[in-house]
C-alpha positions in Angstrom: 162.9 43.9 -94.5 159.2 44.3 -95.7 156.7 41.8 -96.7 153.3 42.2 -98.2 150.2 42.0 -95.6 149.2 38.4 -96.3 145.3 39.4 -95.8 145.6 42.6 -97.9 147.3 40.4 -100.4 144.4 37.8 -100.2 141.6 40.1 -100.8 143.0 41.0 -103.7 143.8 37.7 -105.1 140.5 36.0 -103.1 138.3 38.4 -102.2 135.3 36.1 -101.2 137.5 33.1 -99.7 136.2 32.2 -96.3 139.1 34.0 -93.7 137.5 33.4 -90.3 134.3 32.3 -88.7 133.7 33.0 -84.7 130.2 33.4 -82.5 127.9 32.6 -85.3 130.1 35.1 -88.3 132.4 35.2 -90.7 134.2 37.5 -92.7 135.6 36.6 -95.9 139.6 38.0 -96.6 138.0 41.2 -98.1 136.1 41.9 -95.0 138.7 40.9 -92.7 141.3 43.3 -94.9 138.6 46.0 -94.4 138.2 45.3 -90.3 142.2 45.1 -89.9 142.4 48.8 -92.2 139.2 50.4 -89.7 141.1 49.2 -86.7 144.4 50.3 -87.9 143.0 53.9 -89.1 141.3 53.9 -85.5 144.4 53.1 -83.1 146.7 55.6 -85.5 144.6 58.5 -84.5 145.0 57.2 -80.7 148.8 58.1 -81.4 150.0 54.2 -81.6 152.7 54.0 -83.9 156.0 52.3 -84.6 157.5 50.6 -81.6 154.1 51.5 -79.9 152.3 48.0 -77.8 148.8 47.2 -77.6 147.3 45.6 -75.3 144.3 43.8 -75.3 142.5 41.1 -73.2 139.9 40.2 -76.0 139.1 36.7 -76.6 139.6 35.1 -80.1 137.0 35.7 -82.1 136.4 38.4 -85.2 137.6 41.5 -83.5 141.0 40.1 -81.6 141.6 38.7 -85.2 141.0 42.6 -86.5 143.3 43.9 -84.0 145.7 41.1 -84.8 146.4 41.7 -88.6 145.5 45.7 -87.5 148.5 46.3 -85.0 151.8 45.1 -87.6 150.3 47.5 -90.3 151.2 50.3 -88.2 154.7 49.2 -86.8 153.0 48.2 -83.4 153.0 45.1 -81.3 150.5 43.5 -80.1 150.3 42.0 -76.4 147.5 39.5 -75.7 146.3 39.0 -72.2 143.8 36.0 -70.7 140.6 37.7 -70.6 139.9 36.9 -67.3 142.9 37.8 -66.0 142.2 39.9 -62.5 142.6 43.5 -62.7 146.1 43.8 -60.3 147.6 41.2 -62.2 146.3 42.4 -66.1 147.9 45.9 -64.8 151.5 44.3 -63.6 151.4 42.6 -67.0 150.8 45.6 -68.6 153.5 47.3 -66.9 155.8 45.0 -68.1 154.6 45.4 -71.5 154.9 49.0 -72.3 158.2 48.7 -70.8 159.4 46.9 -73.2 158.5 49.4 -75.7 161.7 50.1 -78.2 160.3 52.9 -80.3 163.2 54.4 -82.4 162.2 57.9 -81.6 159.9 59.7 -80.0 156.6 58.2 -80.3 154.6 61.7 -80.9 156.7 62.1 -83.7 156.1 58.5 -84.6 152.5 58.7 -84.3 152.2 62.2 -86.3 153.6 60.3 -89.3 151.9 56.7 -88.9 149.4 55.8 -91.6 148.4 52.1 -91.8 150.6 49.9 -94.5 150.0 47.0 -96.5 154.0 46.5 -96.6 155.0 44.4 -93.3 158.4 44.9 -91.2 160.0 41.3 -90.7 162.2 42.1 -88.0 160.2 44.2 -86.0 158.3 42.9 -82.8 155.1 41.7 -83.8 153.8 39.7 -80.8 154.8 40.1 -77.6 153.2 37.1 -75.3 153.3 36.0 -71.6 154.2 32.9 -71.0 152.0 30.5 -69.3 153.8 30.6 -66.0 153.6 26.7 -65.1 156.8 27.1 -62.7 156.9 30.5 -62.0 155.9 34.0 -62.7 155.5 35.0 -66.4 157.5 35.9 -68.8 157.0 37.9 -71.8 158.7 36.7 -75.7 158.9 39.1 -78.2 157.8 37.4 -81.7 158.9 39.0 -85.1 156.5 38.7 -88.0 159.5 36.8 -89.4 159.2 34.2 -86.6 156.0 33.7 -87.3 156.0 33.1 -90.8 159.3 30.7 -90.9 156.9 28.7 -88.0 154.0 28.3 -90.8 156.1 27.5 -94.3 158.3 24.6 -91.5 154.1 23.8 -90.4 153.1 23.8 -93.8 156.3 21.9 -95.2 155.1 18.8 -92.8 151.0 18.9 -93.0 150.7 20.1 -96.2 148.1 23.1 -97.4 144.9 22.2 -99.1 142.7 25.5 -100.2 139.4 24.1 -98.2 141.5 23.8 -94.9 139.5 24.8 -92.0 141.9 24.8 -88.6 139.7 24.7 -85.6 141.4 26.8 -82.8 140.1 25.6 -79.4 143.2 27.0 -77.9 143.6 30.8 -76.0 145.2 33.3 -78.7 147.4 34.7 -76.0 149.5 31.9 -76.2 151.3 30.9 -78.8 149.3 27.9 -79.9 145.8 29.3 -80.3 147.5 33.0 -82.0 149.8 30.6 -84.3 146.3 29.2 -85.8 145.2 32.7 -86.3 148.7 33.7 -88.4 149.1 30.7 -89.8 145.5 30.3 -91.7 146.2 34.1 -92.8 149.4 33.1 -94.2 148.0 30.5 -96.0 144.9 31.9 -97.3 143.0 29.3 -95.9 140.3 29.8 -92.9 140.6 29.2 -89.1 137.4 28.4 -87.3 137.4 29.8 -83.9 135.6 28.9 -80.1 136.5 32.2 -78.1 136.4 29.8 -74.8 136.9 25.9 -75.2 134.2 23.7 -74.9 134.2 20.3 -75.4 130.8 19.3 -76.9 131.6 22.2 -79.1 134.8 20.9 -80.3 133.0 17.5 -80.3 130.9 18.9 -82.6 132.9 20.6 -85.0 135.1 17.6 -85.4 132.0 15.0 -86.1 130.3 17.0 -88.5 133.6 17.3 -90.6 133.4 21.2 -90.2 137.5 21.2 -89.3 140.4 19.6 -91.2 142.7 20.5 -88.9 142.7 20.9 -85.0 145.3 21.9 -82.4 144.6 20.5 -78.7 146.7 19.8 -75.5 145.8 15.8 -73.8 143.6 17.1 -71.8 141.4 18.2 -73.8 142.0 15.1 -75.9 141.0 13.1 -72.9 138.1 15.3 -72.4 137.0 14.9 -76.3 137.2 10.6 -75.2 135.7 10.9 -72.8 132.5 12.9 -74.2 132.6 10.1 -76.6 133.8 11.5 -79.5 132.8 8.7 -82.4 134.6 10.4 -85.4 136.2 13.1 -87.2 135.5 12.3 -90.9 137.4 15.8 -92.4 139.8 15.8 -90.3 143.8 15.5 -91.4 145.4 16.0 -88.6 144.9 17.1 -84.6 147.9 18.5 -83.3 148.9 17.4 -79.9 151.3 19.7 -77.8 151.2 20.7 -74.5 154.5 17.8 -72.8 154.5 14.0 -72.8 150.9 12.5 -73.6 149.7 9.3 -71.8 150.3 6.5 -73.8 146.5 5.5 -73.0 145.4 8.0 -74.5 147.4 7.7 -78.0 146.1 3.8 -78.2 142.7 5.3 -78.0 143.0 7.7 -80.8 145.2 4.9 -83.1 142.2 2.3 -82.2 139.6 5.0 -83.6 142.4 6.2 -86.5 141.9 9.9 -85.7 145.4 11.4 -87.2 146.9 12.3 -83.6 150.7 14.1 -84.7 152.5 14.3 -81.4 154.2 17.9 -81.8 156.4 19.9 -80.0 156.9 23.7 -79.1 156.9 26.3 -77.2 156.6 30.1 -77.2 160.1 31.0 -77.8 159.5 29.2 -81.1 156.4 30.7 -82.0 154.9 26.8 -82.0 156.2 23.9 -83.0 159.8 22.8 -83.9 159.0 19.0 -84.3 155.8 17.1 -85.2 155.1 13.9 -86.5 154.0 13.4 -90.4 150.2 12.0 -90.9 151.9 8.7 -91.9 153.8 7.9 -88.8 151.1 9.1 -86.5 149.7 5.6 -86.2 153.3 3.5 -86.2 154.1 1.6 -82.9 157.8 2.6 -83.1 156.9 6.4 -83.5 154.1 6.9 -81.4 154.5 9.1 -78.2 157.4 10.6 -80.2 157.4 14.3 -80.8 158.7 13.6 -84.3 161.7 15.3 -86.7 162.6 18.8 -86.6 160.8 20.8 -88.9 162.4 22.2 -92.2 165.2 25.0 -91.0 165.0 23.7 -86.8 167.7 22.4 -85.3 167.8 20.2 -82.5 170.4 18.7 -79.8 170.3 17.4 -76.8 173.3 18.2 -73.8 174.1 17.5 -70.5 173.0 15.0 -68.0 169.9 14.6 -67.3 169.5 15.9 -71.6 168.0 19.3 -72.0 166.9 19.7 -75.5 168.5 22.7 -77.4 166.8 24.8 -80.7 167.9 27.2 -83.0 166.2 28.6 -86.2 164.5 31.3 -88.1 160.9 31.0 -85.5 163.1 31.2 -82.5 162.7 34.9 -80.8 166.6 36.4 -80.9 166.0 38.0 -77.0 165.4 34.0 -76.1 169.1 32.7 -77.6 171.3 32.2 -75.0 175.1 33.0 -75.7 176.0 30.3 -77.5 172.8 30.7 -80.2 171.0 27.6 -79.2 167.7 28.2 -77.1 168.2 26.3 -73.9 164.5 24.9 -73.7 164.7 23.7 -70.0 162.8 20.6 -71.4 164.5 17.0 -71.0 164.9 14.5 -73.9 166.2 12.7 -76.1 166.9 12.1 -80.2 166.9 8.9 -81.2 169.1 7.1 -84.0 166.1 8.4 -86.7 166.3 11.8 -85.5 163.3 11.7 -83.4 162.7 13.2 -80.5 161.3 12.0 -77.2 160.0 14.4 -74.4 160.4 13.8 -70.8 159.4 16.3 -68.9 160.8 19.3 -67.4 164.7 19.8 -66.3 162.8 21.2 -62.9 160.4 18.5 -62.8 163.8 16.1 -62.5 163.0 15.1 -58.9 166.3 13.8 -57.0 165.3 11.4 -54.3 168.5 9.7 -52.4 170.3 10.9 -55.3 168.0 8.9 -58.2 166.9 10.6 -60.4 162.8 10.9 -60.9 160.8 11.9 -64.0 157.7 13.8 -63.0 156.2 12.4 -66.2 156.8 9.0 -65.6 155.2 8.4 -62.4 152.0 10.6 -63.4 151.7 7.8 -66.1 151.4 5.3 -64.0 149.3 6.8 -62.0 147.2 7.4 -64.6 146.6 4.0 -66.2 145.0 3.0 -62.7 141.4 2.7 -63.3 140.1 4.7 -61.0 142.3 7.7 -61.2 141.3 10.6 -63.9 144.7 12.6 -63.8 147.9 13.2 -61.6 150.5 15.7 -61.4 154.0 14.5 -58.9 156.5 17.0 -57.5 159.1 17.0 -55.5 159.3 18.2 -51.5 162.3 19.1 -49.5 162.6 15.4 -47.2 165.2 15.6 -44.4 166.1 12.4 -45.1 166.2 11.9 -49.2 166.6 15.7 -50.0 163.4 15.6 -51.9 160.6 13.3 -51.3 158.0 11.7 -54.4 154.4 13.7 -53.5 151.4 12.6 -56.0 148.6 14.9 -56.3 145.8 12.4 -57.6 142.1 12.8 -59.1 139.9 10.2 -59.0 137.6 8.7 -62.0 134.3 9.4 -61.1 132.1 7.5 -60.1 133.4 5.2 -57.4 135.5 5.3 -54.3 139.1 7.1 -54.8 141.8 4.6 -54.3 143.6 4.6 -50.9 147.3 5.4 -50.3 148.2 1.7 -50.0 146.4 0.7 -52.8 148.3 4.0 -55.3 151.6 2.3 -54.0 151.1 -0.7 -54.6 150.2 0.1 -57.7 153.3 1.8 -58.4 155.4 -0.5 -57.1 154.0 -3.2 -60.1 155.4 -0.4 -62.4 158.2 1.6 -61.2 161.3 1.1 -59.3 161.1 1.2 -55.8 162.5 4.8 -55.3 160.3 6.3 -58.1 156.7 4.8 -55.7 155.4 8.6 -54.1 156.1 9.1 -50.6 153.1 10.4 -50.2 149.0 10.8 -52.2 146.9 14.4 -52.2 143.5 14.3 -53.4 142.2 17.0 -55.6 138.8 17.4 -57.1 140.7 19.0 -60.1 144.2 19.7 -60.7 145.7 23.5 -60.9 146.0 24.5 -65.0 147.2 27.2 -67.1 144.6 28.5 -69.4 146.5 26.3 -72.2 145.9 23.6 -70.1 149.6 22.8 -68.3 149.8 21.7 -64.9 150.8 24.8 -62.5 153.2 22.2 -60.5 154.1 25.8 -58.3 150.5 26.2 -57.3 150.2 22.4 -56.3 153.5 23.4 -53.9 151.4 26.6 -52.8 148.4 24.8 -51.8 149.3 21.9 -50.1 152.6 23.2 -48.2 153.0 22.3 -44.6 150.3 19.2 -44.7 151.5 15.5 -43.9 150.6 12.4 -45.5 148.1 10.3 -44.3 150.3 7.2 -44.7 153.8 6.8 -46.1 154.3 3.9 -48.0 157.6 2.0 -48.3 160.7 4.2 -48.2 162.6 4.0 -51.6 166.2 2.9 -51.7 168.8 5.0 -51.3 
């Protein structure tokens, strides 16, 4: 079913409303509609047509946001790739992009007929992104224009639009949270202000002179922004906080300094968030470190033991629904008796230790809290004798003397039950991340395979 181009459509209606500003431009909605129309004539006469994917490892700024509304106008897809990815892995990634191409019939024939449209196809692919690989190898998820669009009327239903709404992206485009901002602001007619490579003084910046209403950011750059010093944000409505379970350290911060932190939840399957807290229950002890309600038109369950959290609606990519119609998230949690939910962590990050059960997430937060450590990520290692043993991977604060094995257990032990205290600390100057800023737990397994611990504090109970 076809839609009208939502820049086309604003250049009509607002010609000189602000669309996009990036390295020092901007283009109002005219000039972007005239960009996306010279980059669509230019990729026809390349032969890219309907079912056709482009590929592209620009960083956000004016002309990914050309190619962007440019690719859909001419049946395409487009694939976004991390500009710095290296050139053997860009090319497997690549591979496995035109692979996927569907064209309905030959694409010389395609091509031969392809002029650039201001009418929009719904159901066809109109993203197709990698995921960020945290466990594992990538994966791509093919996005519809109509997944997009259901993801920014259920965004808008909950924040609400206001025609001077500037949304900072900080985050890559080729994932779903920093492209999201991109559609979204297009969608809405309003304009997205965007840092082609995060920066924190910049986004410091941006937030304290009250050039951003709205901001998307993962905790760590959160923690980053506090610990920069970030004094206010006097525009801003709302800073969206995805990305897993958020220290609860960091949330009293942001309540103490009233900045409108919405916990939210998402992934790329659902073309962003599914759940989000409202502005008013951002700063509510009984709410905060929730994830929030589904949005309008999500559905949510949990099933199964330890939970997994299930979703199905109109954003959710059809290749993602498993049999039963439900996207099986491979995220634990639960839903509460106010229909809110509560991330754990990962199903894989479920670490089964004399047969307890171990949240990942829960030990890294007490880790965390210690004073003198900056950030830890925990997996679990094969152990002869508890099938999996608890293994910390811990930065210190800096400055000061990193905290000793004893003293991490210990610790822990004040906190958590005995069986949940690592078996073992690593030390890491910093800890392995996706360019969205997740911990790449495989790549802590990778590194540090084979080495012992230099102590073993007190073995848990079985």
């Amino acid at each position: 079913m076809p839609l009208d181009d939502p820049v086309r459509r604003h250049a009509r209606e607002r010609p000189d409303a602000l669309a996009l500003r990036a390295g020092g431009r901007e283009l109002t909605y005219a000039e972007l509609d005239a960009e996306a129309e010279r980059v669509a004539r230019g990729l026809a006469e390349t032969g890219v047509g309907p079912g056709s994917r482009v590929v592209t490892g620009l960083p956000g700024g004016l002309e990914f946001a050309a190619l962007l509304h440019a690719t859909p106008r001419l049946g395409a897809a487009l694939v976004p790739l991390a500009p710095s990815l290296p050139a053997p892995e860009r090319e497997r990634l690549h591979e496995i992009a035109v692979a996927d191409t569907s064209t309905r019939e030959p694409l010389s024939a395609a091509a031969a007929r392809t002029a650039p449209s201001s009418r929009l196809d719904l159901d066809a692919p109109h993203t197709l992104i990698f995921t960020s690989g945290t466990t594992g190898a990538p994966k791509p998820v093919t996005l519809t224009y109509a997944n997009h669009l259901a993801s920014a009327r259920a965004s808008a239903a909950n924040l609400g639009v206001e025609p001077a709404d500037r949304w900072l992206c900080a985050l890559p485009v080729h994932h779903v949270g920093g492209l999201a901002i991109l559609l979204r602001s297009a969608i809405y007619g309003t304009a997205a202000i965007v840092h082609e490579r995060y920066g924190t003084e910049a986004v410091r910046a941006s937030l304290e002179s009250g050039e951003a209403t709205l901001v998307s950011l993962v905790a760590t750059q959160l923690r980053r922004l506090r610990e920069a010093g970030l004094a206010c944000a006097p525009a801003l409505r709302a800073a969206l906080l995805g990305g897993g379970p958020v220290p609860r350290d960091l949330l009293a911060w942001a309540a103490e300094r009233g900045l409108p932190v919405l916990q939210t939840y998402g992934m790329t399957e659902t073309a962003s968030q599914v759940a989000t807290l409202s502005a008013a229950e951002a700063l509510a002890a009984g709410t905060r470190g929730s994830a929030g309600r589904p949005l309008n038109g999500v559905e949510l369950r949990t099933r199964g033991e330890p939970a997994e959290v299930l979703v199905r609606g109109p954003m959710v990519s059809r290749g993602a629904l498993a049999p039963d119609g439900w996207l099986h998230t491979g995220d634990r949690g639960t839903l509460d008796d106010n229909g809110y939910l509560w991330i754990e962590g990962r199903l894989d990050d479920t670490i089964v230790t004399g047969g307890e059960n171990v949240a990942a997430a829960e030990v890294e937060e007490a880790l965390e809290v210690h004073p003198a450590v900056a950030e830890a990520a925990v997996v679990g290692r094969p152990d002869r004798n508890w099938g999996e043993a608890v293994v910390a991977y811990v930065v210190a604060e800096a400055p000061g003397p990193a905290p000793t094995d004893a003293e991490l257990a210990v610790w822990c032990r004040a906190r958590l039950a005995s069986f949940k205290v690592p078996k073992r600390f690593h030390r890491l100057a910093a800890l392995p991340r996706t360019a969205s800023g997740k911990v790449k737990r495989h790549a802590l397994d990778e590194r540090h395979r084979g080495q012992e611990p230099a102590r073993r504090p007190g073995r848990p109970r079985p």
